[in-house]
ZAMARGU-4260 file (C-alpha; in steps of 0.2 Angstrom, whole numbers, plus 5000, padded with zeros to 4 digits):
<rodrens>
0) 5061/5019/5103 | 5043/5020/5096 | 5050/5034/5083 | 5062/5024/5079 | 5050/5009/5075
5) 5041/5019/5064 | 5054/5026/5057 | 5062/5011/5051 | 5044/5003/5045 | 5040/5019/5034
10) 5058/5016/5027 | 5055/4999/5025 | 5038/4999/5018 | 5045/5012/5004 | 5062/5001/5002
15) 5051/4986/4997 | 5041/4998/4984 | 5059/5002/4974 | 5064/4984/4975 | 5048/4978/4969
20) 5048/4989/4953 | 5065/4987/4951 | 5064/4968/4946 | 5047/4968/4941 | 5041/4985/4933
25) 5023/4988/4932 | 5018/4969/4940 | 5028/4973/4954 | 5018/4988/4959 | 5003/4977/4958
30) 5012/4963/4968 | 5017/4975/4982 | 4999/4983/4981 | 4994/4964/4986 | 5007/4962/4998
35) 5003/4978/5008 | 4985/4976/5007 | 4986/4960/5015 | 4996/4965/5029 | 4984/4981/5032
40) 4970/4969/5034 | 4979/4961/5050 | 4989/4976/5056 | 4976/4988/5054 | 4972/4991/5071
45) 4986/4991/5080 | 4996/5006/5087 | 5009/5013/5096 | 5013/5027/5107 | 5022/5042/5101
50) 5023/5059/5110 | 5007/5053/5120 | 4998/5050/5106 | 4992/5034/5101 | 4997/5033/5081
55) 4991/5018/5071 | 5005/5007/5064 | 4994/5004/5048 | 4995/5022/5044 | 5014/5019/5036
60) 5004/5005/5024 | 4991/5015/5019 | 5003/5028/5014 | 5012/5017/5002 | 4999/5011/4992
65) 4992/5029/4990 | 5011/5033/4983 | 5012/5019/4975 | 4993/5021/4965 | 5002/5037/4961
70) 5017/5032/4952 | 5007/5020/4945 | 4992/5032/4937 | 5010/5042/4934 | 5015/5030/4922
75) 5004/5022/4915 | 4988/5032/4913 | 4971/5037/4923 | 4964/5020/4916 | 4974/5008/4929
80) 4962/5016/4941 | 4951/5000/4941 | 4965/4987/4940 | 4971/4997/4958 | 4954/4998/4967
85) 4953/4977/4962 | 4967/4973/4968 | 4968/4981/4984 | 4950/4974/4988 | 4953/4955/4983
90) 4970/4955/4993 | 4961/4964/5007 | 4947/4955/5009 | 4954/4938/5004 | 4968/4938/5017
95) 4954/4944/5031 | 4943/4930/5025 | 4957/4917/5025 | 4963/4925/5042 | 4947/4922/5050
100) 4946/4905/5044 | 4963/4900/5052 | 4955/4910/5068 | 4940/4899/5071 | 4949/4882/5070
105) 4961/4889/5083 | 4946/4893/5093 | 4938/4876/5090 | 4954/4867/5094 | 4960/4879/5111
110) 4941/4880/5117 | 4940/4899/5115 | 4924/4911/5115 | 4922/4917/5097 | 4920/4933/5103
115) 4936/4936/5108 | 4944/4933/5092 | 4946/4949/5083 | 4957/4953/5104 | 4969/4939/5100
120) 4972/4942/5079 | 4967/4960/5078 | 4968/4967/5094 | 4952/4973/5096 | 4933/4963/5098
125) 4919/4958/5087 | 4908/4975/5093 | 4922/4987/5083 | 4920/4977/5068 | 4918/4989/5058
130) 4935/4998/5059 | 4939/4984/5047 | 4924/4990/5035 | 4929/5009/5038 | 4947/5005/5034
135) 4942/4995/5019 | 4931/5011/5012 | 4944/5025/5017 | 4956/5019/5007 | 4944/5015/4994
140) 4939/5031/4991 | 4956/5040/4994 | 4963/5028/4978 | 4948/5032/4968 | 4946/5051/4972
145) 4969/5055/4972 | 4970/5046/4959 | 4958/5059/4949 | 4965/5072/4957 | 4982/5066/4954
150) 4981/5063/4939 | 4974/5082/4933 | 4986/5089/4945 | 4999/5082/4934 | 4993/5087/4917
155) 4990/5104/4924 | 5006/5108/4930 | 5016/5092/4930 | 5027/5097/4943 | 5032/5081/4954
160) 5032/5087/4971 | 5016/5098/4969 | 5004/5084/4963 | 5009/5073/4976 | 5008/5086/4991
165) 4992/5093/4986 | 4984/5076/4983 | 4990/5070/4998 | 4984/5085/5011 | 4967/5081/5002
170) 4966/5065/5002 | 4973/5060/5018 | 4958/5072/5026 | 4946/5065/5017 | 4953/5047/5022
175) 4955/5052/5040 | 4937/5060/5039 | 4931/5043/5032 | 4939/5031/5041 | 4936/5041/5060
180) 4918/5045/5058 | 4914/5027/5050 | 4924/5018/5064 | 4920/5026/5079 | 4905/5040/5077
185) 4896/5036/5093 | 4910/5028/5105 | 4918/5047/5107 | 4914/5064/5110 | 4914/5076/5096
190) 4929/5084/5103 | 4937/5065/5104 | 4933/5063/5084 | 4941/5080/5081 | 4956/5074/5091
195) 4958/5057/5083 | 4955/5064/5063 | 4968/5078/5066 | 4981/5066/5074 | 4978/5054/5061
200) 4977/5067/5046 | 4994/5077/5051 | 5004/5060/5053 | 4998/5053/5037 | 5005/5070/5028
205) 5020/5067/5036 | 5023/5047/5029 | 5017/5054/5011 | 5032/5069/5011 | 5043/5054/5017
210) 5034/5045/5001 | 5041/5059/4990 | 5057/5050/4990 | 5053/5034/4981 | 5041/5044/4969
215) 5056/5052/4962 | 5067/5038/4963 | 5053/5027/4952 | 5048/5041/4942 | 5064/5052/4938
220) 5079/5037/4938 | 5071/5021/4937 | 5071/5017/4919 | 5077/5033/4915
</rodrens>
């Protein structure tokens, strides 16, 4: 039942990005960077059980805004870069901000410790804070470093499913790297880490194959 749950979200997180370009072209893209980004910044932490391993159900959301940075450095040129990193910052930080607002007049109004908090809206306490910074700097860094990659991939040998695959078994080891080390260097043994990265890194490469899909569906039909 798990598989099938993430199946469907990966679909359904990939679905959105088609309809949103669809009626709304290159602002869509942005929009649905917003939209994801938000939902990351709540969403982040949770996961789900699948063949014994835990698997984070953010993973799916990361995955579709690094396609989606693709298709749009794809389109319109290496200099959208910027726009891309500011927009996935301001949604991502706003939405946590506003979120934690709302949280502390529930706590002021139901009488509970503020501590606990981050347990009842994010699943996890105040000490493991900084998954939310490491998650906010993995992905980050994978936009602004595939995005280069990407995009000389492309003018190198501008062969679709090439420059995705390759930026994406890069990218999702740096961001697995990042994001593991950052959020739990520490709390786990080194054999632990290795664990965590590798399950993390070899599920993210399969959501960005899965991604391929609405990259040539954008890119190759849409507009076409």
């Amino acid at each position: 039942m798990n598989i099938l749950y993430l199946v469907l979200a990966i679909l359904l997180i990939f679905l959105l990005m088609v309809i949103f370009y669809k009626f709304w072209k290159k602002d869509g893209l942005y929009l649905y960077i917003c939209l994801m980004s938000s939902i990351l910044s709540i969403i982040l932490i949770g996961s789900i059980d699948i063949l014994s391993f835990q698997v984070s159900i953010g993973i799916p959301v990361i995955m579709g805004l690094f396609i989606c940075s693709n298709i749009i450095i794809q389109r319109y040129g290496l200099d959208e870069v910027k726009r891309i990193l500011y927009t996935f910052g301001l949604s991502y930080i706003i939405t946590f901000i506003v979120v934690s607002l709302v949280s502390l007049t529930f706590i002021k109004d139901y009488n509970i410790s503020s501590n606990d908090i981050y347990d009842l809206l994010f699943g996890y306490n105040f000490n493991n804070f900084r998954c939310i910074i490491s998650n906010f700097i993995s992905i980050m860094i994978m936009i602004w470093i595939g995005s280069g990659i990407y995009y000389s991939l492309r003018k190198s040998k501008n062969i679709l499913v090439i420059s995705n695959v390759i930026t994406a078994f890069v990218i999702s080891f740096i961001e697995s790297l990042i994001f593991v080390l950052i959020a739990h260097i520490g709390n786990f043994s080194g054999i632990e880490l290795f664990g965590m990265i590798s399950i993390r890194y070899i599920f993210e490469i399969v959501v960005a194959i899965i991604g391929l899909i609405p990259v040539y569906i954008l890119v190759k039909f849409i507009d076409k």
